[in-house]
N, C-alpha and C positions, 0 to 999 in steps of 0.2 A: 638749363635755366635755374640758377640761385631760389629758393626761398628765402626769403628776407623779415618775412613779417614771422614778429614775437605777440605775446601777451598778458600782458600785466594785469593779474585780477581779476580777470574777466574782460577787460580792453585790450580790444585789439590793436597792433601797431603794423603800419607796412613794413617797419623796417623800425631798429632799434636804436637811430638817431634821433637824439632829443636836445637841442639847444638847453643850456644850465640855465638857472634861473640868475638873473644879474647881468646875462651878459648879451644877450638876448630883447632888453625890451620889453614893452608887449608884444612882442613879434610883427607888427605893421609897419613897422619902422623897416626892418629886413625886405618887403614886399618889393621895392624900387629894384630890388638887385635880381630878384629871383622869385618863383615861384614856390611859395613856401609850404605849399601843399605838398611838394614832397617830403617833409619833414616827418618821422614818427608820430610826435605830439611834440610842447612846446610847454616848456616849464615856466613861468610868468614868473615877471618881475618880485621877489620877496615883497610882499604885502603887511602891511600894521592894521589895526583897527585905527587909529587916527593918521592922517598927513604924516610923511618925516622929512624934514630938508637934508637930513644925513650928517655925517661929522663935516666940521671947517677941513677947505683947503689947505696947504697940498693933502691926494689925499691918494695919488696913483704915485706910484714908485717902479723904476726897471732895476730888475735881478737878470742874473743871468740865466738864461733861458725860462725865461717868466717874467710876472708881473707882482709886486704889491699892493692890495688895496685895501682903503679905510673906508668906503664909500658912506655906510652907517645906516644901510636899508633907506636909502630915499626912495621914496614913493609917494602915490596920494592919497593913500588910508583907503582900505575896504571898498568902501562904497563907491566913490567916485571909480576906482577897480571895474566894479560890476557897472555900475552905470552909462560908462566910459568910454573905458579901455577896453574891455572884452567885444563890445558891439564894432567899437572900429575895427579888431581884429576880426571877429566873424565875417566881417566881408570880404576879407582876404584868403582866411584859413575855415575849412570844414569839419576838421578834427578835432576829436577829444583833449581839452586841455587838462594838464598839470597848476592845479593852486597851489602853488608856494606861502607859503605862511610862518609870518611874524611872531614875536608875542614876549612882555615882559611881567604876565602872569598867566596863569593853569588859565583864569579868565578871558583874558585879551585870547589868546588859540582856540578857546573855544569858543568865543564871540566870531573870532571869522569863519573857525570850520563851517557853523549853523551857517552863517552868511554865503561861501562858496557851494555849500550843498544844496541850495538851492538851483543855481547855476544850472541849466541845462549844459549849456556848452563843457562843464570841466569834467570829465572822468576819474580824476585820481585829487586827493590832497595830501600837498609832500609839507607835513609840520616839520621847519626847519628849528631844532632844538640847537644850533650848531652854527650861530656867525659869531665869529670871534673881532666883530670890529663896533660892538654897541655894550657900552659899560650897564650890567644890571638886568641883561635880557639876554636869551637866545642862546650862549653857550653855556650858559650856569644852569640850566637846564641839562644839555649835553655832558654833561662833564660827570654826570652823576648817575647811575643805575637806577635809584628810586626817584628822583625827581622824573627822569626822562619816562619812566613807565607812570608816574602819576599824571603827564600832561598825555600822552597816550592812553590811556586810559579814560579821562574824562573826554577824551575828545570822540572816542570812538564810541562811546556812551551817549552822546551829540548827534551824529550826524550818520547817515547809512553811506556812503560812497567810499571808496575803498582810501583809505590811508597811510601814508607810509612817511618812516621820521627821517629826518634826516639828518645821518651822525654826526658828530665830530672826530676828528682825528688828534685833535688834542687831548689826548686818555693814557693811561697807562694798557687796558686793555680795553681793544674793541670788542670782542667779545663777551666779554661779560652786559656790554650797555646793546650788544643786540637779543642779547638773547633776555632782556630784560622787557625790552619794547616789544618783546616778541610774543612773551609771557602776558604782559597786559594790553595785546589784543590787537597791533600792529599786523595789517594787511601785509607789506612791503618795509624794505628800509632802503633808502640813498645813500649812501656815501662813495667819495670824503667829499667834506667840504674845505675850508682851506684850513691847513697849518697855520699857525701865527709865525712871524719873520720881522726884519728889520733892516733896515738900509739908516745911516748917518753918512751927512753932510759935510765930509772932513776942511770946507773950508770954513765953515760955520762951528762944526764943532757941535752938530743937535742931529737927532732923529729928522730925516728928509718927511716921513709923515706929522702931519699935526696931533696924529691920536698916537706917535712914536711906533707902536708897531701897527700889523696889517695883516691880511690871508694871504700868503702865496697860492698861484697859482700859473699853471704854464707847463708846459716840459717836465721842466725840471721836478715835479712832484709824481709824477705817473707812478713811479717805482714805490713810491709810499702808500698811494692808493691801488694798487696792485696785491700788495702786501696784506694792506684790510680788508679789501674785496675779498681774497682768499681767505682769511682769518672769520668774517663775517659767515661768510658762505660754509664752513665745518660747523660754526656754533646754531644756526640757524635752518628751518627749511619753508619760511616766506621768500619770495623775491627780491631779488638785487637789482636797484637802480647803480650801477656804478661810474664815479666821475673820478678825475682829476688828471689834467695832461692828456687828453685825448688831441690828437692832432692829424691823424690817418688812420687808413682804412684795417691797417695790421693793428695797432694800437686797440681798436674795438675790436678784434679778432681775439687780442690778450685779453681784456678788461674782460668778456666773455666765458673765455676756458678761466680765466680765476673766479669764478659765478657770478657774474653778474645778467640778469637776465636781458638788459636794457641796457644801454648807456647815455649820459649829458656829455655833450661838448661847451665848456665854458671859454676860458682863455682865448683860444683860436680862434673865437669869433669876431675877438677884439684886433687880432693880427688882420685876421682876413673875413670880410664879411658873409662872402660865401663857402666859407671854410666847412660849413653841414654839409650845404647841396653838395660839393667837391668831394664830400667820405662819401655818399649816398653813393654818390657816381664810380666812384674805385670800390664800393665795397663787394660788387658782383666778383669782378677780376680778382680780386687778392682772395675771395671764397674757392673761384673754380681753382687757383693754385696750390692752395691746402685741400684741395680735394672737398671741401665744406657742399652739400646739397641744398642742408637746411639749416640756415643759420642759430635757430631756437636750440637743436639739438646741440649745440657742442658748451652749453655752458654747464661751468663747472667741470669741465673736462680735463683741467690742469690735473684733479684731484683722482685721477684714475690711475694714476703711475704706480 
């Protein structure tokens, strides 16, 4: 018999599948397919302190073996979140949720952190310093070692439940921007989020998105975030939420031995809705084949060679 269950912070997980935040919902939406209580935890939809309608359409693009997207953080602000969204999902899911969180100042993050720390339901808040598709917020944060530890910083000065940022992968070095959030007071770190990308319309002759580029993600970026995960994990000794390109049970096997403690599955969800439940389900088999007992034990284990 597999161990499967991890633990982040002091939250415990049955198992280290966690739907990415965007792609996911508030997770009630998933309910009609499947029983979503098998899920680790469940990262909510990125959040603002106010409503957002997102960028104008088009705003999804196909790459090969991936996706591009400009969506722009649509959501319905904070509150409506809590008031909402989180009770519809409580009736479905019993588990500790992940707040995902907006913000286009140190204030606005830490207006929601105070706001989701209230939350019974949520266990962890993942301050996303790191979407590359909203002009003036979110990665200009990321992109920067002293910005990304100053919104880290005040936010964990805010609120007591455990925090963790979550990177960007648009950097020269990730390691310098973890080990900065890490320095001012970061529980945990996430990454990747997406790369910025681009697809044109060659019978138009323009960018197929309206905001011109987008985040990949899909497939096709695992080996990038494989790369940082590992990079991540030598500069730091918080925990690794690690995403990008997950789409099987080996896949989270890797993302694991390069340290990540947890993982999100994003993109896949949008291929196949039950693309979680489906890793849950192979991930006992592909453990007893590497010999794995206890899944918590092998991360970071690339790094013993």
């Amino acid at each position: 018999m597999v161990d499967l269950s991890v633990t982040l912070s002091g939250v415990k997980l049955d198992n280290p599948i966690i739907p990415a935040s965007g792609t996911f919902g508030f997770g009630y939406e998933f309910a009609d397919w499947y029983d979503i209580n098998v899920l680790g935890s469940i990262s909510l939809k990125g959040t603002t302190k106010e409503p957002r309608f997102g960028n104008p359409t088009p705003r999804i693009a196909e790459i090969p073996s991936g996706l591009l997207n400009s969506v722009g953080l649509q959501n319905p602000g904070v509150d409506d979140v809590i008031e909402k969204e989180i009770p519809r999902l409580e009736k479905c899911f019993s588990k500790p949720l992940i707040a995902n969180i907006s913000g286009f100042s140190v204030e606005d993050y830490v207006y929601c952190a105070e706001k989701f720390d209230k939350v019974s339901q949520v266990g962890i808040l993942e301050i996303n310093i790191s979407c590359p598709n909203v002009h003036g917020g979110g990665m200009s944060f990321g992109t920067s070692a002293k910005a990304a530890a100053l919104v880290t910083s005040a936010v964990k000065k805010a609120v007591k439940k455990p925090v963790y940022i979550k990177l960007t992968p648009n950097v020269t070095d990730i390691a310098e921007i973890a080990r900065a959030v890490e320095e001012a007071g970061a529980d945990g770190i996430s990454l990747i989020n997406t790369p910025l990308g681009m697809r044109i319309d060659i019978s138009r002759r323009k960018p197929i998105l309206s905001n011109k580029t987008g985040g990949m993600s899909g497939p096709c970026v695992l080996p990038l975030a494989l790369r940082m995960v590992f990079q991540a994990y030598e500069a730091v000794k918080i925990p690794i939420i690690g995403m990008g390109g997950i789409s099987s049970a080996n896949d989270v096997i890797e993302m694991m031995l390069a340290g990540a403690s947890a993982v999100q599955v994003g993109a896949a969800n949008l291929v196949d809705p039950c693309a979680c439940r489906n890793i849950i389900e192979e991930l006992p088999a592909s453990c007893e084949k590497y010999g794995i007992k206890k899944i918590s034990e092998i991360t970071g284990g690339a790094h013993n060679g």
